[in-house]
TIKETI-598389 format. One record per residue: residue number from 1; residue in one letter; x, y, z of N, C-alpha, C, O in turn. Coordinates in Angstrom, 3 decimals, padded with zeros to 6 digits, always signed. Example, Ala and Ser with C-alpha at 12.3 -4.5 7.8 and 13.67 -1.06 7.14 Angstrom:
2
<drengu resi="1" resn="A" n_u="+013.190" n_v="-005.690" n_w="+007.800" ca_u="+012.300" ca_v="-004.500" ca_w="+007.800" c_u="+013.200" c_v="-003.300" c_w="+007.800" o_u="+014.236" o_v="-003.319" o_w="+008.465"/>
<drengu resi="2" resn="S" n_u="+012.850" n_v="-002.250" n_w="+007.080" ca_u="+013.670" ca_v="-001.060" ca_w="+007.140" c_u="+012.900" c_v="+000.030" c_w="+007.870" o_u="+013.409" o_v="+001.138" o_w="+008.039"/>
This chain:
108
<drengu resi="1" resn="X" n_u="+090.129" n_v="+138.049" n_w="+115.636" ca_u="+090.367" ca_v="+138.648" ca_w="+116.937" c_u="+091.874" c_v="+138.802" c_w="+117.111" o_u="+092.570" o_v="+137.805" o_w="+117.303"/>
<drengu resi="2" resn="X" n_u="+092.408" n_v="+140.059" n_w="+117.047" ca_u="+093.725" ca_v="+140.262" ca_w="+117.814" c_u="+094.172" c_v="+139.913" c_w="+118.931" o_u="+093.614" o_v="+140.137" o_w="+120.005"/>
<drengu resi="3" resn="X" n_u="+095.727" n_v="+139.052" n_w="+118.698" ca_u="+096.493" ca_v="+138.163" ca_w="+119.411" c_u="+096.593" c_v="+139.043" c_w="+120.891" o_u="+097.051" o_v="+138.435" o_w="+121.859"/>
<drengu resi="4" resn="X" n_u="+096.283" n_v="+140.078" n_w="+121.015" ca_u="+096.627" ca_v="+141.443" ca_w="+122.437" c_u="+094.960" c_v="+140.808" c_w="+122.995" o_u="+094.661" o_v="+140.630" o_w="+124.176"/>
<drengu resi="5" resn="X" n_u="+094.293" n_v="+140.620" n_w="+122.119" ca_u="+092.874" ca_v="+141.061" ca_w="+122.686" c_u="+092.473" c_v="+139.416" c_w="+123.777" o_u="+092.192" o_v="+139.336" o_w="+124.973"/>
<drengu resi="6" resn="X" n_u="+092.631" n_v="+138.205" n_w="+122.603" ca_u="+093.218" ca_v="+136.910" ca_w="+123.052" c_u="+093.972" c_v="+136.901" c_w="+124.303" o_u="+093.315" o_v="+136.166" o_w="+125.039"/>
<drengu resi="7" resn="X" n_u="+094.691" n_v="+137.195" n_w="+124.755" ca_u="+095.567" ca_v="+137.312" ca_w="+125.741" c_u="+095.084" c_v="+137.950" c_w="+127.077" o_u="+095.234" o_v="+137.539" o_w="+128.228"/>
<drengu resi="8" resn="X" n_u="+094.402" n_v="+139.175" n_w="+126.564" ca_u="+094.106" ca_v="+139.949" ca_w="+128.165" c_u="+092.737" c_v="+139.193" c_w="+128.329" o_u="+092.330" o_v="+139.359" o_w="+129.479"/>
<drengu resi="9" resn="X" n_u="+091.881" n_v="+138.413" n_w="+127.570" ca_u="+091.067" ca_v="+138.011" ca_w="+127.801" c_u="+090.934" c_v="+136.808" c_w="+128.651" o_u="+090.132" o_v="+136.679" o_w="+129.577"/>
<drengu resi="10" resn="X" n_u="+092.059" n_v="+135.682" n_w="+128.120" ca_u="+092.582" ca_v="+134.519" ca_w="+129.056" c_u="+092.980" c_v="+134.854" c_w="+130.434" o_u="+092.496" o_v="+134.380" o_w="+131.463"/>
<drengu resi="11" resn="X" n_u="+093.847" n_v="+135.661" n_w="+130.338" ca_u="+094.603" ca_v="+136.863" ca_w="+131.407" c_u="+093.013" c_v="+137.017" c_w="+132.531" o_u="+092.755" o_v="+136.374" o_w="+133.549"/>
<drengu resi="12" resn="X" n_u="+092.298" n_v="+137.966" n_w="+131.935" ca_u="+091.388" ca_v="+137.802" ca_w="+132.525" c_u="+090.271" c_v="+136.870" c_w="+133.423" o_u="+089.855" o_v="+136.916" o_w="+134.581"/>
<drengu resi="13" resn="X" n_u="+090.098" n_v="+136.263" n_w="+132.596" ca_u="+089.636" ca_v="+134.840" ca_w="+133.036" c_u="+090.059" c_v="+134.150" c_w="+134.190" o_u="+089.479" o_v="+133.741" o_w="+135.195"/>
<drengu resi="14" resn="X" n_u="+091.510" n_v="+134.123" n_w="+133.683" ca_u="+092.728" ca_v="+133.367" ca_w="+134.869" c_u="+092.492" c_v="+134.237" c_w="+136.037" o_u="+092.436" o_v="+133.686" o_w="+137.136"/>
<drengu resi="15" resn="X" n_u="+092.346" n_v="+135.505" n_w="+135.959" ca_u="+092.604" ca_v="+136.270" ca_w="+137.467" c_u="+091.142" c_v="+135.914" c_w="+138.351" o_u="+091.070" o_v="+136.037" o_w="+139.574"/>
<drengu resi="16" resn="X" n_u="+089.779" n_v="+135.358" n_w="+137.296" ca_u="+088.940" ca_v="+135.393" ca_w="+137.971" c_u="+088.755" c_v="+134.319" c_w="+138.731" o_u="+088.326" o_v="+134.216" o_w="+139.880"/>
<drengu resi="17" resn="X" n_u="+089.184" n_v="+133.404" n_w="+137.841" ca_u="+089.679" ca_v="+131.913" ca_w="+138.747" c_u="+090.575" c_v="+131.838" c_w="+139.828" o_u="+090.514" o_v="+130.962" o_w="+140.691"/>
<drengu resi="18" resn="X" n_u="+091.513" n_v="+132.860" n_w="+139.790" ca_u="+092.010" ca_v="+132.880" ca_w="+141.128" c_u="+091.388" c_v="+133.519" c_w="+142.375" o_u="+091.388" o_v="+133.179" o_w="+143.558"/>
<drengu resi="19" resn="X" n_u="+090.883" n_v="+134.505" n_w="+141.748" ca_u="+089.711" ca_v="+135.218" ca_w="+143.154" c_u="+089.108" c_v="+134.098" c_w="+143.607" o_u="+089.135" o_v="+133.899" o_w="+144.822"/>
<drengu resi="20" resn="X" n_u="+088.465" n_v="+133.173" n_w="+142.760" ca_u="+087.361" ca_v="+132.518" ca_w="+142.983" c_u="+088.362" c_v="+131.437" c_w="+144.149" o_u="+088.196" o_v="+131.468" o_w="+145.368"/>
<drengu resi="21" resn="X" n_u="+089.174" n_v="+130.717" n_w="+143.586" ca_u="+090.628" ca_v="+130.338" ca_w="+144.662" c_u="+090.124" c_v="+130.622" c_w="+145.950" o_u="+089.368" o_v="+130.230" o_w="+146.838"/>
<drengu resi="22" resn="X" n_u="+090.909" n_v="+131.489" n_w="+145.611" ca_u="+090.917" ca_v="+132.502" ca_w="+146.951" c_u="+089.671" c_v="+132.729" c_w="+147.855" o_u="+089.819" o_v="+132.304" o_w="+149.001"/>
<drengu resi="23" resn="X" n_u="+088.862" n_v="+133.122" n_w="+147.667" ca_u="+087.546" ca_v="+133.038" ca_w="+148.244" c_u="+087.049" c_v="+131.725" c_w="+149.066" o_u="+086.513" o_v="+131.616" o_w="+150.169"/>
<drengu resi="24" resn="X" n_u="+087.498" n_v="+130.640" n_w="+147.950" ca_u="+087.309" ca_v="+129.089" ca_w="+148.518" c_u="+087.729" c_v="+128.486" c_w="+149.874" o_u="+087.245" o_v="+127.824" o_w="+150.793"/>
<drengu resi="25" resn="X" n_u="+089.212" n_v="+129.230" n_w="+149.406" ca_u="+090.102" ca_v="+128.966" ca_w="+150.191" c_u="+089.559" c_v="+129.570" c_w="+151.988" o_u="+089.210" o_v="+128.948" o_w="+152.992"/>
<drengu resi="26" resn="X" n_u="+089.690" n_v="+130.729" n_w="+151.748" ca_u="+089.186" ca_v="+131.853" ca_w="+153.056" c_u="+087.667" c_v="+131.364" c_w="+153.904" o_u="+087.171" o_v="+131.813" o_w="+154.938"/>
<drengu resi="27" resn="X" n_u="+087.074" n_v="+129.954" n_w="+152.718" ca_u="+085.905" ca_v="+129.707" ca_w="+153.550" c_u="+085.828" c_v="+128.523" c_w="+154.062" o_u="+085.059" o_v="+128.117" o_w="+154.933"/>
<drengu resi="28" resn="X" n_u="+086.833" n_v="+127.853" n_w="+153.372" ca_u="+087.335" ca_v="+126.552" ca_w="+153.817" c_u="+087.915" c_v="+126.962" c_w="+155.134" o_u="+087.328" o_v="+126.785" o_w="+156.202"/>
<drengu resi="29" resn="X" n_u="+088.859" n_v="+127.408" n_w="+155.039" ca_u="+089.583" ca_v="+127.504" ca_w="+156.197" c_u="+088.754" c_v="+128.261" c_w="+157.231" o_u="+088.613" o_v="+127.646" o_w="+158.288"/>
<drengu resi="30" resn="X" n_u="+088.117" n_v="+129.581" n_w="+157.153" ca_u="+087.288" ca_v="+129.823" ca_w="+158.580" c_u="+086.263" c_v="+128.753" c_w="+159.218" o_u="+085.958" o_v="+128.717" o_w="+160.410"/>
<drengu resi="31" resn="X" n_u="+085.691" n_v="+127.716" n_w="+158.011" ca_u="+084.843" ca_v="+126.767" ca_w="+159.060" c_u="+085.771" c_v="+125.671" c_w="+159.244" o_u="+085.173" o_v="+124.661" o_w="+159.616"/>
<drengu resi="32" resn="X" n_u="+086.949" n_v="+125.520" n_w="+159.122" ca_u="+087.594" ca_v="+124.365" ca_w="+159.443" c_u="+088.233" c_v="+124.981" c_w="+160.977" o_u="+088.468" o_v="+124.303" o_w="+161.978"/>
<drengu resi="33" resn="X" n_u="+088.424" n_v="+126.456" n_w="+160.811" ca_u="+088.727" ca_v="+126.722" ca_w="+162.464" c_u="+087.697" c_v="+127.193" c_w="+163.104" o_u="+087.829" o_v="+126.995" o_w="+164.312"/>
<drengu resi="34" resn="X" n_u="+086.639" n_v="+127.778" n_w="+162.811" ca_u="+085.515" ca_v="+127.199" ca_w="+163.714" c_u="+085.061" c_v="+126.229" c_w="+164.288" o_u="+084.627" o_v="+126.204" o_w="+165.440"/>
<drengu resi="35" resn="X" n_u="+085.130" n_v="+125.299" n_w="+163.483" ca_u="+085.160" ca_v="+123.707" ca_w="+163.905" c_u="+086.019" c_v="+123.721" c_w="+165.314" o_u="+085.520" o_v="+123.761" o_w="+166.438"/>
<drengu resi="36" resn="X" n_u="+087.776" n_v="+123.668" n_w="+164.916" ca_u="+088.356" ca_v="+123.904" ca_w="+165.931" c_u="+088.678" c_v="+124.823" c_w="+167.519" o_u="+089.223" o_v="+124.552" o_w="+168.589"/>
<drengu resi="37" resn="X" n_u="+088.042" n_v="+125.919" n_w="+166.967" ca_u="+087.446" ca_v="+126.833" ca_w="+168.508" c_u="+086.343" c_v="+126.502" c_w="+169.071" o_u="+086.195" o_v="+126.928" o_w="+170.216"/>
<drengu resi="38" resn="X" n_u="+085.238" n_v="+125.660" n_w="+168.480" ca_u="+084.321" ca_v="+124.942" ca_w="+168.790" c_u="+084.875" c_v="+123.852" c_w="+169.745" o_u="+084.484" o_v="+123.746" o_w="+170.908"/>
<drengu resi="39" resn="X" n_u="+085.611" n_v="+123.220" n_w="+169.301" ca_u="+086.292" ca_v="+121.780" ca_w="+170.065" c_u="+087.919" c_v="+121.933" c_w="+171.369" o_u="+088.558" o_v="+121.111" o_w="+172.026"/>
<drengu resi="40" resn="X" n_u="+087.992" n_v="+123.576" n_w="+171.158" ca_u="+088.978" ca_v="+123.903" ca_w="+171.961" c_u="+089.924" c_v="+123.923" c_w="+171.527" o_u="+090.767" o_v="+124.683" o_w="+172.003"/>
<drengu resi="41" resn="X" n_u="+090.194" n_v="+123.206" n_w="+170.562" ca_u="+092.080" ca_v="+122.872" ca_w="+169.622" c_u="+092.632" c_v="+124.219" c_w="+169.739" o_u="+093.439" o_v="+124.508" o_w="+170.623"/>
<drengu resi="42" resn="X" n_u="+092.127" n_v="+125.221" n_w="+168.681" ca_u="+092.307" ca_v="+126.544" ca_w="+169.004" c_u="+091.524" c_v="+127.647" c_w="+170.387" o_u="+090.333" o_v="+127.634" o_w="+170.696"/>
<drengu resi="43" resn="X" n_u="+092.751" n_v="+128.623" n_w="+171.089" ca_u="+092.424" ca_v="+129.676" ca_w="+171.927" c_u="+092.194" c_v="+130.650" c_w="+171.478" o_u="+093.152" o_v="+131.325" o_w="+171.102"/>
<drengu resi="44" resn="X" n_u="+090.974" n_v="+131.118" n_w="+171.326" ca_u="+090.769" ca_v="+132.817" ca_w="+170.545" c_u="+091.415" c_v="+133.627" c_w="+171.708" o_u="+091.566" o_v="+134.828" o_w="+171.480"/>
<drengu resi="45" resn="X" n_u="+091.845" n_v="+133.127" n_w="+172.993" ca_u="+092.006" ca_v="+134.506" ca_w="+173.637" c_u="+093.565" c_v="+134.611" c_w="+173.710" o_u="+094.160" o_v="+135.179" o_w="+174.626"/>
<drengu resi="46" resn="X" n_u="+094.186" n_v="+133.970" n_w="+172.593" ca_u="+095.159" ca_v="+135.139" ca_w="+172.036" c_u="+094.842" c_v="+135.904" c_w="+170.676" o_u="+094.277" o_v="+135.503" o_w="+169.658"/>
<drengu resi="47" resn="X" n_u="+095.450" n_v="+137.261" n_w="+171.029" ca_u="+095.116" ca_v="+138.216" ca_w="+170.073" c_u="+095.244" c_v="+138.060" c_w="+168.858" o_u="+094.378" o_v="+138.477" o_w="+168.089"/>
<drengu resi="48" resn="X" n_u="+096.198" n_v="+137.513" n_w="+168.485" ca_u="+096.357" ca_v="+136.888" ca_w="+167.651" c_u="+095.677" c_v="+136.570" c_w="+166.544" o_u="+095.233" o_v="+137.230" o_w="+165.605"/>
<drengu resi="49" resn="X" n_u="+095.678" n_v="+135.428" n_w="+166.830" ca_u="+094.378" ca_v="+134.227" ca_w="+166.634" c_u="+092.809" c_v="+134.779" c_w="+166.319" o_u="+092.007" o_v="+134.634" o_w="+165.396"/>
<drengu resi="50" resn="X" n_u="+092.832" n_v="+135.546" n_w="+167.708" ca_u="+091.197" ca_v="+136.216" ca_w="+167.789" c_u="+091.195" c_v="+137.222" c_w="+166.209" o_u="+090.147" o_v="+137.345" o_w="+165.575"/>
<drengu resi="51" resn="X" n_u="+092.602" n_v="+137.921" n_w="+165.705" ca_u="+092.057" ca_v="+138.915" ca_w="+164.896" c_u="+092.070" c_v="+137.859" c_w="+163.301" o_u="+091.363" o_v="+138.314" o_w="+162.402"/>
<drengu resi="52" resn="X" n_u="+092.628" n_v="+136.890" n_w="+163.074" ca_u="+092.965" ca_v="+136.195" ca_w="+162.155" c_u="+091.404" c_v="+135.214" c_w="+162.059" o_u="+090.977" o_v="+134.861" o_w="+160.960"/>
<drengu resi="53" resn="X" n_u="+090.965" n_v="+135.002" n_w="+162.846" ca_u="+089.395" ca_v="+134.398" ca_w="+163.575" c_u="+088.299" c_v="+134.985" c_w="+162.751" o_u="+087.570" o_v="+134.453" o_w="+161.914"/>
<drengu resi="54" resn="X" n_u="+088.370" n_v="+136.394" n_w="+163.256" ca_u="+087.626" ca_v="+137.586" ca_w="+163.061" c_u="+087.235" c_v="+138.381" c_w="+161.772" o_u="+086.186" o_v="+138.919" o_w="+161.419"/>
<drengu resi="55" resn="X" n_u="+088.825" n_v="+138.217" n_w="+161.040" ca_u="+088.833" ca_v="+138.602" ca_w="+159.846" c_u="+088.251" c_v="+137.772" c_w="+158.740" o_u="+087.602" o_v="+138.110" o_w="+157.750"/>
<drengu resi="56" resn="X" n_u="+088.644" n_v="+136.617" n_w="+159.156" ca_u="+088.504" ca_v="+135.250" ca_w="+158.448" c_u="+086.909" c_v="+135.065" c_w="+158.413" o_u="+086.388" o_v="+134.694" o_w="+157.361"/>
<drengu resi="57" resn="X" n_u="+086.276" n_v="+135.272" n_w="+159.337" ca_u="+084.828" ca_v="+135.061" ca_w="+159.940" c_u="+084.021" c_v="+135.985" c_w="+158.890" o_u="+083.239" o_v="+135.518" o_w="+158.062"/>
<drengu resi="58" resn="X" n_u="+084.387" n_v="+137.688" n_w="+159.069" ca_u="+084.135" ca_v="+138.736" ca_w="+158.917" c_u="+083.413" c_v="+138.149" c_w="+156.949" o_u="+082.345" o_v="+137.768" o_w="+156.469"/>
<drengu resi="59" resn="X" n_u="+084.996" n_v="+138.461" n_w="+156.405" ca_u="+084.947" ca_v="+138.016" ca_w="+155.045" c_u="+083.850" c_v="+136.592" c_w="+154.373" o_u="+083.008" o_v="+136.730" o_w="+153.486"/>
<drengu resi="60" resn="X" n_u="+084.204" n_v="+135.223" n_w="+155.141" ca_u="+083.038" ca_v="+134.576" ca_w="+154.849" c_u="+081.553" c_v="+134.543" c_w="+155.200" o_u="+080.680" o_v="+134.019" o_w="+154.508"/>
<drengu resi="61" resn="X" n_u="+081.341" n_v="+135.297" n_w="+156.603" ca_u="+079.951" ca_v="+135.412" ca_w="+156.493" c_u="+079.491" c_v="+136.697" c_w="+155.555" o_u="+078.356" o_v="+137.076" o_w="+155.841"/>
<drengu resi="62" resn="X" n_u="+080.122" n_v="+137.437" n_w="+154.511" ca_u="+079.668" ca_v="+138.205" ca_w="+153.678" c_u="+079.105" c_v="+137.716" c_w="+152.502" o_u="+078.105" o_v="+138.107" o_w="+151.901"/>
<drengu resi="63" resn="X" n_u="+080.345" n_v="+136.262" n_w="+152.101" ca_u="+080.287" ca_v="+135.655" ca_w="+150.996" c_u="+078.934" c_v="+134.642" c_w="+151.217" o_u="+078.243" o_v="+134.249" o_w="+150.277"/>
<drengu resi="64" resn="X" n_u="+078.666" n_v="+134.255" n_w="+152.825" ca_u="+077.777" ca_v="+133.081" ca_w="+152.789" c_u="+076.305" c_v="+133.918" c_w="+153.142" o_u="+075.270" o_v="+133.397" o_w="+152.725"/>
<drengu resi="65" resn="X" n_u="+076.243" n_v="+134.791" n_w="+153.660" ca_u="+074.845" ca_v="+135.380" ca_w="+153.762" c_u="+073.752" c_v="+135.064" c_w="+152.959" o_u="+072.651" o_v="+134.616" o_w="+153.279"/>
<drengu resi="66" resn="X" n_u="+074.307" n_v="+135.421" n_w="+151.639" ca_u="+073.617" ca_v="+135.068" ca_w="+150.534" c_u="+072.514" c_v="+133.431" c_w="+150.445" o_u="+071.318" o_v="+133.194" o_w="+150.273"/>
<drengu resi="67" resn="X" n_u="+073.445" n_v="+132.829" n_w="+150.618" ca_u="+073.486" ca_v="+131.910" ca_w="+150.680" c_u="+072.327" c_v="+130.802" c_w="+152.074" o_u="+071.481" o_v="+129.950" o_w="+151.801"/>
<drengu resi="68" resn="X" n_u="+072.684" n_v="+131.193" n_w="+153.195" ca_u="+071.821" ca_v="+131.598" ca_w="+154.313" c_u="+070.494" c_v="+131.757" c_w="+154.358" o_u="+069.643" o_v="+131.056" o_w="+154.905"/>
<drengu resi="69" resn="X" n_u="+070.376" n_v="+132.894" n_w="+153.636" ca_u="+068.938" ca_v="+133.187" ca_w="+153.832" c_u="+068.153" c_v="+132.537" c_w="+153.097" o_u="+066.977" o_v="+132.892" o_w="+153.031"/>
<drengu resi="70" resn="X" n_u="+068.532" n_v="+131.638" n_w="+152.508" ca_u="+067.632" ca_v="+130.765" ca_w="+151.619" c_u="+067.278" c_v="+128.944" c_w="+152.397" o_u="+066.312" o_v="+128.225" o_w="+152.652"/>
<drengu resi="71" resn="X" n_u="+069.247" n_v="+128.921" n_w="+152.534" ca_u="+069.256" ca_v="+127.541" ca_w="+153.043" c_u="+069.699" c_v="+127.469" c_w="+154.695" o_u="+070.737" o_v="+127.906" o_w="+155.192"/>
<drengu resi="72" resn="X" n_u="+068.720" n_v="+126.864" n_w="+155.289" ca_u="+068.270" ca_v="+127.012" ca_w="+156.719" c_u="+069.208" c_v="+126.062" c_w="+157.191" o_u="+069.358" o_v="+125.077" o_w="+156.469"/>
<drengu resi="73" resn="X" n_u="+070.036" n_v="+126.140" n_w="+158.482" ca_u="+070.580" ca_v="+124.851" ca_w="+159.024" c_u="+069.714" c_v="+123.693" c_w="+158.783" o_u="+068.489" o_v="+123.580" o_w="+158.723"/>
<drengu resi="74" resn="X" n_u="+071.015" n_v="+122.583" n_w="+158.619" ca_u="+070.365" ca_v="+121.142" ca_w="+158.903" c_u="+070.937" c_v="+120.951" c_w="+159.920" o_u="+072.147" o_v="+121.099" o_w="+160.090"/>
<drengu resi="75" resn="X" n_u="+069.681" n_v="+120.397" n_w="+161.186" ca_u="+070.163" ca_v="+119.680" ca_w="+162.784" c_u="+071.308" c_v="+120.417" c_w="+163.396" o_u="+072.153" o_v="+119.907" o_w="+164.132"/>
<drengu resi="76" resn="X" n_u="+071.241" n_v="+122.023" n_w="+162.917" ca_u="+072.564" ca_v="+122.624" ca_w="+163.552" c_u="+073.454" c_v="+122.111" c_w="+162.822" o_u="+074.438" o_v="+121.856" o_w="+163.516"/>
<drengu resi="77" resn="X" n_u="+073.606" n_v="+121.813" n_w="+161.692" ca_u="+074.838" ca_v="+121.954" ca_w="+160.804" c_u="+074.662" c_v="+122.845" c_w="+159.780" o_u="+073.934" o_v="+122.524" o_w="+158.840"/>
<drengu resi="78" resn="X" n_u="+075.364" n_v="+124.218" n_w="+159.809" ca_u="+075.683" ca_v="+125.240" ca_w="+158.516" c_u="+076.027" c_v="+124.117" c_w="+157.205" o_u="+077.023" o_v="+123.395" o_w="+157.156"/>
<drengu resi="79" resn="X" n_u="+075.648" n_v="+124.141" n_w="+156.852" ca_u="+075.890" ca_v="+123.989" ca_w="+154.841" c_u="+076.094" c_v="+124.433" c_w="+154.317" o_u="+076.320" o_v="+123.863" o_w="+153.250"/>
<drengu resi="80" resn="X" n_u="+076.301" n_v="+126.104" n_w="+154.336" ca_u="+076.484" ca_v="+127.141" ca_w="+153.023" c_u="+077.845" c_v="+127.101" c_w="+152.690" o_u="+078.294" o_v="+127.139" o_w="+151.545"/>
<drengu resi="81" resn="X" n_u="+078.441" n_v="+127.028" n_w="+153.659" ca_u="+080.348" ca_v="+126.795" ca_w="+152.664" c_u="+080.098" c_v="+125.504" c_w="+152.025" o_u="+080.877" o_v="+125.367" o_w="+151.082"/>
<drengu resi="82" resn="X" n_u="+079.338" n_v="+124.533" n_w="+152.165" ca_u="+079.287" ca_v="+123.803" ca_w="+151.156" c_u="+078.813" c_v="+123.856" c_w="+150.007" o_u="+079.385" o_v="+123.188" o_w="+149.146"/>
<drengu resi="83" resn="X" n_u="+078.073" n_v="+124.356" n_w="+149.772" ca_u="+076.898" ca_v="+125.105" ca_w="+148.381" c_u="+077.909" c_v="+126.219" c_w="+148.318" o_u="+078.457" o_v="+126.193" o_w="+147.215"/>
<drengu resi="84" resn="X" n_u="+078.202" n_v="+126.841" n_w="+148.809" ca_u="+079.525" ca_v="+127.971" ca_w="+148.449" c_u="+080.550" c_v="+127.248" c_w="+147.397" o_u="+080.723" o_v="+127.602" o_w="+146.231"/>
<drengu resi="85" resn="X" n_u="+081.120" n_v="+126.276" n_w="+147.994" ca_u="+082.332" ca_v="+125.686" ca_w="+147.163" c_u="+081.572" c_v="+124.987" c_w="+146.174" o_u="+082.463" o_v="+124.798" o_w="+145.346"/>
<drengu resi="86" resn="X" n_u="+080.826" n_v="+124.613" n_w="+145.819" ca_u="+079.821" ca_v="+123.765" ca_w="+144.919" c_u="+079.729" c_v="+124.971" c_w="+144.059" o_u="+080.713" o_v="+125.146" o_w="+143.341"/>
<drengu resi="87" resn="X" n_u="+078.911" n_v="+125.716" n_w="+143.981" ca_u="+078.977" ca_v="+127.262" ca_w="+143.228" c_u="+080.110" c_v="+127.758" c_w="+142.587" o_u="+080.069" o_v="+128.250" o_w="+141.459"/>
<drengu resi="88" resn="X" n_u="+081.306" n_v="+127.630" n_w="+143.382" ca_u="+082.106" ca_v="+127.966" ca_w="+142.844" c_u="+082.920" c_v="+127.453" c_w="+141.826" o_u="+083.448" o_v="+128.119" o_w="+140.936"/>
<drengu resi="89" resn="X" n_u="+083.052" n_v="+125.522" n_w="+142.089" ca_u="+083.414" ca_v="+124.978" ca_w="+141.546" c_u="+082.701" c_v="+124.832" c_w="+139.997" o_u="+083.263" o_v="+124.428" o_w="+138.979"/>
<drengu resi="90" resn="X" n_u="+081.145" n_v="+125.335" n_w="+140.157" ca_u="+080.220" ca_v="+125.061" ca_w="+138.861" c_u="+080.641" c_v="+126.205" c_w="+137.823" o_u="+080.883" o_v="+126.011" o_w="+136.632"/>
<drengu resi="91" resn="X" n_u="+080.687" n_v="+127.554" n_w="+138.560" ca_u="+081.330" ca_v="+128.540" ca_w="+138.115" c_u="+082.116" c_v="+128.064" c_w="+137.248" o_u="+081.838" o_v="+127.865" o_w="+136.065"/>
<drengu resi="92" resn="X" n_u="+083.441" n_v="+127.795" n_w="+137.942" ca_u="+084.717" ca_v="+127.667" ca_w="+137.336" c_u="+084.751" c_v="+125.950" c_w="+135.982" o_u="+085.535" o_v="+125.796" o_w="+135.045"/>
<drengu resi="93" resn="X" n_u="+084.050" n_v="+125.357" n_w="+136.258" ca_u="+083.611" ca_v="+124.455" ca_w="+135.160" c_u="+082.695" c_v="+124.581" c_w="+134.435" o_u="+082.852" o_v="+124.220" o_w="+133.268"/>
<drengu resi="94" resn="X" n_u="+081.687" n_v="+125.014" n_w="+134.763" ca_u="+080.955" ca_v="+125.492" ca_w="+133.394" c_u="+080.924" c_v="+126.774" c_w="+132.935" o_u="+080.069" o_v="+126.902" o_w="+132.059"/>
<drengu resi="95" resn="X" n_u="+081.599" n_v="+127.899" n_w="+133.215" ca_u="+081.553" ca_v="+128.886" ca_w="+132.910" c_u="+082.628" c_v="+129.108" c_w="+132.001" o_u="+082.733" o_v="+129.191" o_w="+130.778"/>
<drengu resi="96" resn="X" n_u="+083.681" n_v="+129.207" n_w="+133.348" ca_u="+084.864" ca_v="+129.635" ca_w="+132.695" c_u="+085.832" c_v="+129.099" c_w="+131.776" o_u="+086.318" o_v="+129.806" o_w="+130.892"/>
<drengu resi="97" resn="X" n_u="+086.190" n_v="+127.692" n_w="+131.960" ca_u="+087.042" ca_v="+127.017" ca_w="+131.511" c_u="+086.162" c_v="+126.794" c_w="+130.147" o_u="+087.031" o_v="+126.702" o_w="+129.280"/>
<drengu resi="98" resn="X" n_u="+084.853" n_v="+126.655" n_w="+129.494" ca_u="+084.179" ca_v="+126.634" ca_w="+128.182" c_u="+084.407" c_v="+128.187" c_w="+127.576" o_u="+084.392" o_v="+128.429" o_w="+126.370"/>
<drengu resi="99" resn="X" n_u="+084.588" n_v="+129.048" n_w="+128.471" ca_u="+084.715" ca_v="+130.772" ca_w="+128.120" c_u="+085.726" c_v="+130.382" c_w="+127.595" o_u="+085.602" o_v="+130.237" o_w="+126.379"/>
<drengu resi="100" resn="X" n_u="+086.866" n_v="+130.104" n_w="+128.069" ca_u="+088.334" ca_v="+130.040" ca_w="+127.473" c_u="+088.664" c_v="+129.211" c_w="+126.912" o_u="+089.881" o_v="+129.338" o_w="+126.785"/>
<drengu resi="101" resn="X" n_u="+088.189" n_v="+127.972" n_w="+126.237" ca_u="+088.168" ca_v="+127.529" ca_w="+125.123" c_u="+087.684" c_v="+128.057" c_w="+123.899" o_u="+088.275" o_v="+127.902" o_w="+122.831"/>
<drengu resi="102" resn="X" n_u="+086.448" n_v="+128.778" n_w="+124.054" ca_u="+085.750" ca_v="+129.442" ca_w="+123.138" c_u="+086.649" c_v="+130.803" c_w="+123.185" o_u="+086.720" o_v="+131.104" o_w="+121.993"/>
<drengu resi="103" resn="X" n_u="+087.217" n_v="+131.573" n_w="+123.760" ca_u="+088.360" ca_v="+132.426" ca_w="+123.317" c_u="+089.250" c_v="+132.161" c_w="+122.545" o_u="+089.512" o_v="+132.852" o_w="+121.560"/>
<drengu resi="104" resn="X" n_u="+090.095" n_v="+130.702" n_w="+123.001" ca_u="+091.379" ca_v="+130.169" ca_w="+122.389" c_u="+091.089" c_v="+129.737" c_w="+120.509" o_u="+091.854" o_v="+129.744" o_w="+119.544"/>
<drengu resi="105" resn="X" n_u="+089.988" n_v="+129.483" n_w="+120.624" ca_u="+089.258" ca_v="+129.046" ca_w="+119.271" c_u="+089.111" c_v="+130.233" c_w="+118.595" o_u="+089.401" o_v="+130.340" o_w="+117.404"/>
<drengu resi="106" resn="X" n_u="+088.595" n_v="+131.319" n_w="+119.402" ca_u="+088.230" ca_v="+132.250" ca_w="+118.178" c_u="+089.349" c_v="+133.220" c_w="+117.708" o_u="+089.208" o_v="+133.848" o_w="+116.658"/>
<drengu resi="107" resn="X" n_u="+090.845" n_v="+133.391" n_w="+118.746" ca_u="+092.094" ca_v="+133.801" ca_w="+118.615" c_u="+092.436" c_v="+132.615" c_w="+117.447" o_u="+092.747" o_v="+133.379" o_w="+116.534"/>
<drengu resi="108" resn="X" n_u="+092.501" n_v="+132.025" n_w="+117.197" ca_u="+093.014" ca_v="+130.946" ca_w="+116.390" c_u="+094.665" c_v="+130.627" c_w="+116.372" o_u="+095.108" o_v="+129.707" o_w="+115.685"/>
């Protein structure tokens, strides 16, 4: 396997692990401020806030839908950002990081 081919492939990999990041990140944080507009800490009725809320909201209930329609609240507690980050984390350990060993091996 060519040393170019090796490379955009890791390359690759790496960028998917960062989406995956990223994604984590965006769902962590909207139910950690839900939590908090729930409890008052945060005011959605600055604009602000409300569009950073919204967006934030927007994006993870796309990612958690999925997710949702399978697994039903417990006692009024959402779970799916938790099975979200669980998923993701399985992703990124059994998928990827064995993908890119098995690349680095076959680049030699």
């Amino acid at each position: 396997m060519s040393p170019f081919l090796v490379t955009f492939l890791l390359n690759l990999l790496a960028l998917f692990g960062s989406i995956l990041n990223i994604l984590k990140l965006i769902v962590l944080v909207a139910a950690v401020l839900s939590w908090l507009v729930t409890f008052d800490v945060v005011n959605v009725r600055n604009r602000t806030v409300y569009q950073i809320m919204a967006m934030l909201q927007n994006i993870s209930d796309r990612l958690l839908f999925p997710i949702r329609r399978f697994v039903p609240s417990i006692a009024g507690l959402d779970v799916s950002p938790l099975i979200f980050l669980f998923l993701c984390w399985m992703v990124q350990r059994l998928l990827l990081e064995p993908l890119a060993i098995q690349i680095q091996t076959l680049g030699g």
